[in-house]
C-alpha positions in Angstrom: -15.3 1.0 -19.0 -11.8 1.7 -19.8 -9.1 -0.6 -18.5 -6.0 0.1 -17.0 -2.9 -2.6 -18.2 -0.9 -3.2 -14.7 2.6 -4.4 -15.0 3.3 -7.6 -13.3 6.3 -8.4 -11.8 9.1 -10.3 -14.4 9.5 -13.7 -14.2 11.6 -14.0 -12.0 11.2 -16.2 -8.7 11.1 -14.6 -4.9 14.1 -15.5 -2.8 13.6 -17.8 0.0 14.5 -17.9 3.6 13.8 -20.9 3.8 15.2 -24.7 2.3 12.9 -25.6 -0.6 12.4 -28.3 -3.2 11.8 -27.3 -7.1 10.9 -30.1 -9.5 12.8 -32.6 -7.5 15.2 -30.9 -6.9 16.4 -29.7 -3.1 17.7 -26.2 -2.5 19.1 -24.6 0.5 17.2 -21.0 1.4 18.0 -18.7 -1.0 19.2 -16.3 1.2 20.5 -16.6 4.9 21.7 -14.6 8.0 24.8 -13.1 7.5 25.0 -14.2 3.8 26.4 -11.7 0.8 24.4 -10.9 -1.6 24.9 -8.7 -5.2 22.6 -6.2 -6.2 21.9 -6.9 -9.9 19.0 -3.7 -10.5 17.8 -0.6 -9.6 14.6 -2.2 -8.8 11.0 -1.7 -9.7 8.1 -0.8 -8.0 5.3 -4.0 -8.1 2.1 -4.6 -6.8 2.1 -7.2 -4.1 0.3 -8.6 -1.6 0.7 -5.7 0.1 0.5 -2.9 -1.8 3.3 -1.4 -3.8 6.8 -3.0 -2.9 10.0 -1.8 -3.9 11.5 -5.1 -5.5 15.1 -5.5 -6.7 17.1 -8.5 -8.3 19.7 -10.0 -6.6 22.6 -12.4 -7.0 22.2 -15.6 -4.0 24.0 -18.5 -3.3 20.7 -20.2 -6.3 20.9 -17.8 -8.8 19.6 -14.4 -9.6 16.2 -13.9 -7.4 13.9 -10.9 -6.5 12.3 -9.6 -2.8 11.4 -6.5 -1.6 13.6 -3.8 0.2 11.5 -3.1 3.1 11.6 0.6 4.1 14.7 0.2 7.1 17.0 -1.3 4.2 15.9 1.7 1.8 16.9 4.1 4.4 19.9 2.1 5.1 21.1 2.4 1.6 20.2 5.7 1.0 22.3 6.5 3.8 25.2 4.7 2.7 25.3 4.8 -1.2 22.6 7.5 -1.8 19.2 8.4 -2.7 19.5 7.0 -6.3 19.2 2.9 -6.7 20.9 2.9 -9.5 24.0 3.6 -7.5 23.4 0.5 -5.6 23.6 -1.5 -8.9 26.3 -4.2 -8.9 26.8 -3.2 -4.3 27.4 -6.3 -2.3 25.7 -5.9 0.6 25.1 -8.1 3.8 21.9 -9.9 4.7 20.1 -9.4 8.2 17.5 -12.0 9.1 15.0 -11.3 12.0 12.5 -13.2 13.6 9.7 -11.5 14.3 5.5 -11.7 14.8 3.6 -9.1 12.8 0.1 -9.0 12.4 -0.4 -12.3 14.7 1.9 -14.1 12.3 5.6 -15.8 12.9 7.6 -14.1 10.1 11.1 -13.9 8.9 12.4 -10.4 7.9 15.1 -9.4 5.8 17.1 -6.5 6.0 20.1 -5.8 3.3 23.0 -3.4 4.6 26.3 -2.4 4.5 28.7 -4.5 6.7 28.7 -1.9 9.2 25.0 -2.2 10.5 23.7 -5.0 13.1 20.6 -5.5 15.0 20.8 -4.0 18.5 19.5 -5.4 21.5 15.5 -4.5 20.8 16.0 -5.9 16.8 16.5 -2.6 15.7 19.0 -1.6 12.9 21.9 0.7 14.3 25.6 1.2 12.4 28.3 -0.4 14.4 29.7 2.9 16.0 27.5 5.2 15.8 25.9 7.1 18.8 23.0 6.3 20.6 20.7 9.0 21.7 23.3 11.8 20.6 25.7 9.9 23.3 28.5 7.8 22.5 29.4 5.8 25.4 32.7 5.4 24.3 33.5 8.8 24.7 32.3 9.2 28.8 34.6 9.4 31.3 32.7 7.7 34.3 35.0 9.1 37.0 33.2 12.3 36.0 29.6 11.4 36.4 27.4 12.4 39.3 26.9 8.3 40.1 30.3 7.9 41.3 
């Protein structure tokens, strides 16, 4: 039978959401809500857990670390630095943290955007701004609605 040789991922630890100790040592999380991170590659596509994940190197507050850029922060960045990572090498970019339950389990999940982008009121990503539903309420004068 012939064998396949799978790359494996390079050495370099996952970034943590969570306080952790390392050979006696304490850290605080890796990465946090609201923290700044640097982009440091144009990441590589790895076979996790998962499946295939799109994981990039980053610059935290512990060192360099990897995770994966789930698909809303691809989009994200495509939209706001394009469609080729390599343009996203050396970006800053801001970290989201939800807490969420998927698949019956209590999870934390990181997004990575531009400082324009939050989490609206369902924990969805939306730019700061932007319109919602083709309507931006900004923009309605209410004396001319058929409510009033």
């Amino acid at each position: 039978m012939k064998m396949i040789k799978k790359e494996v991922g390079s050495g370099i630890p996952f970034a943590r959401k969570a306080p952790y100790e390392y050979e006696g040592v304490k850290y605080e999380a890796d990465i946090k809500n609201g923290d700044t991170v640097t982009i440091l590659d144009g990441g590589a596509i790895e076979n996790g857990q998962f499946g295939d994940q799109h994981n990039f190197k980053i610059k935290t507050r512990n060192g360099d670390k990897k995770i994966g850029f789930n698909q809303s922060t691809v989009n994200v960045l495509i939209e706001e630095i394009g469609d080729d990572s390599e343009d996203w090498i050396g970006k800053e970019v801001k970290v989201i943290i939800k807490k969420d339950v998927i698949a019956g389990k209590k999870v934390e999940v990181a997004y990575f955007v531009t400082g324009d982008w939050q989490l609206d009121d369902y924990g969805a990503l939306e730019k700061i701004g932007s319109s919602k539903d083709g309507i931006d309420e900004d923009y309605i004068d209410i004396t001319k609605t058929p409510f009033n």
